[in-house]
C-alpha positions in Angstrom: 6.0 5.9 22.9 4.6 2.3 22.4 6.6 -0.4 23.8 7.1 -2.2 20.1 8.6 1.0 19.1 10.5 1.7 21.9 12.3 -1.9 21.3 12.8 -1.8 17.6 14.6 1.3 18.4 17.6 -0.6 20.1 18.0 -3.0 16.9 19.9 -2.3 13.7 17.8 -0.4 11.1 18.1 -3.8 8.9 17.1 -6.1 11.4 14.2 -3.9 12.4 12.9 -4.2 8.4 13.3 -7.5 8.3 11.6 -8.4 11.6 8.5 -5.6 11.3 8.2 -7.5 7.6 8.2 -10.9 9.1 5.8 -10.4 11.4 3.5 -8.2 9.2 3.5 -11.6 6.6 2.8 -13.7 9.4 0.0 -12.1 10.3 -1.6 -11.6 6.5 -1.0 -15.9 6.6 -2.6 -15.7 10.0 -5.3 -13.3 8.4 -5.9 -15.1 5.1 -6.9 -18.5 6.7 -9.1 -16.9 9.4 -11.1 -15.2 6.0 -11.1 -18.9 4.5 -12.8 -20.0 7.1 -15.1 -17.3 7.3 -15.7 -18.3 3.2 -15.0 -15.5 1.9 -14.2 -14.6 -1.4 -15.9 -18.4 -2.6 -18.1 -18.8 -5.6 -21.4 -18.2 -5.3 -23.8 -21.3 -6.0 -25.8 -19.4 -8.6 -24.2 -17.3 -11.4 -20.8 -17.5 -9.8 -17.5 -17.5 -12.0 -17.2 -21.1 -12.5 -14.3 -23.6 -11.9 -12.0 -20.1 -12.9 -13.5 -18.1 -9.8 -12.8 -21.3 -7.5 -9.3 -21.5 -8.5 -8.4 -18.0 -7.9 -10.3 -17.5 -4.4 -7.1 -18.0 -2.3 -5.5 -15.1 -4.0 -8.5 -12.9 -3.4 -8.1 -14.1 -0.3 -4.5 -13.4 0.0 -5.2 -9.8 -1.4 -7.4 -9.0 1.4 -5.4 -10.2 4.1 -2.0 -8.3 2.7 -4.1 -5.2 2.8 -5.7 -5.7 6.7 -2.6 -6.2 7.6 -0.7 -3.5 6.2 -3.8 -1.3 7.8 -2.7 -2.2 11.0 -4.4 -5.9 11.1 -5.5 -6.9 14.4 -2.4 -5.9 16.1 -1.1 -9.8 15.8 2.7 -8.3 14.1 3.2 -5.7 16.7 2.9 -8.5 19.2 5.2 -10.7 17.9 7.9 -7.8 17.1 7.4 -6.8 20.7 8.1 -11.0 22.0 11.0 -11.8 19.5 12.4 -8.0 21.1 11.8 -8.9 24.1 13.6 -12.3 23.9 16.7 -10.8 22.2 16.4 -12.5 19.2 16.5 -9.4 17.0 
C-alpha cells in the first residue's frame, strides 16, 4: 500500500474528500499555468478564431489541466496529501 493511502486511511472519510479534492485543484492550477506557458491552446497567427478564440484560451486551458490531473497528473496532489498527512493537519 502507498504511503498517501496508507495516511488518508487514519482521517475521517470527510476530511479525506476534502483534502484529496484540494490538492487535485491545486495541482490542475499548478497544471494550467505550466500549459500557458507552454502556449498552448493560443490562437494561431493565420486563420485562428479571432479575438473570440483569445478570450476563451484559459478555459481550454483549464479543461486540459482538470483532465491531467484527474488522470493522475504528475503526481503533484498525492504529494501534497501525503505532507499536509504527515503534518497532522488533516
Amino acid at each position: 500500500m502507498s504511503p498517501v493511502l496508507h495516511t488518508l486511511q487514519s482521517a475521517s472519510p470527510h476530511a479525506q474528500v476534502r483534502l484529496r479534492s484540494a490538492a487535485s485543484a491545486l495541482e490542475a492550477q499548478f497544471l494550467s499555468e505550466m500549459l500557458k506557458a507552454t502556449r498552448v491552446a493560443e490562437p494561431r497567427e493565420s486563420f485562428g478564431g479571432g479575438a473570440g478564440e483569445a478570450q476563451f484560451a484559459s478555459f481550454m486551458r483549464d479543461a486540459y489541466a482538470e483532465k491531467l490531473a484527474e488522470a493522475g497528473g504528475i503526481g503533484l496532489a498525492d504529494r501534497i496529501v501525503a505532507a499536509m498527512e504527515e503534518r497532522g493537519d488533516v
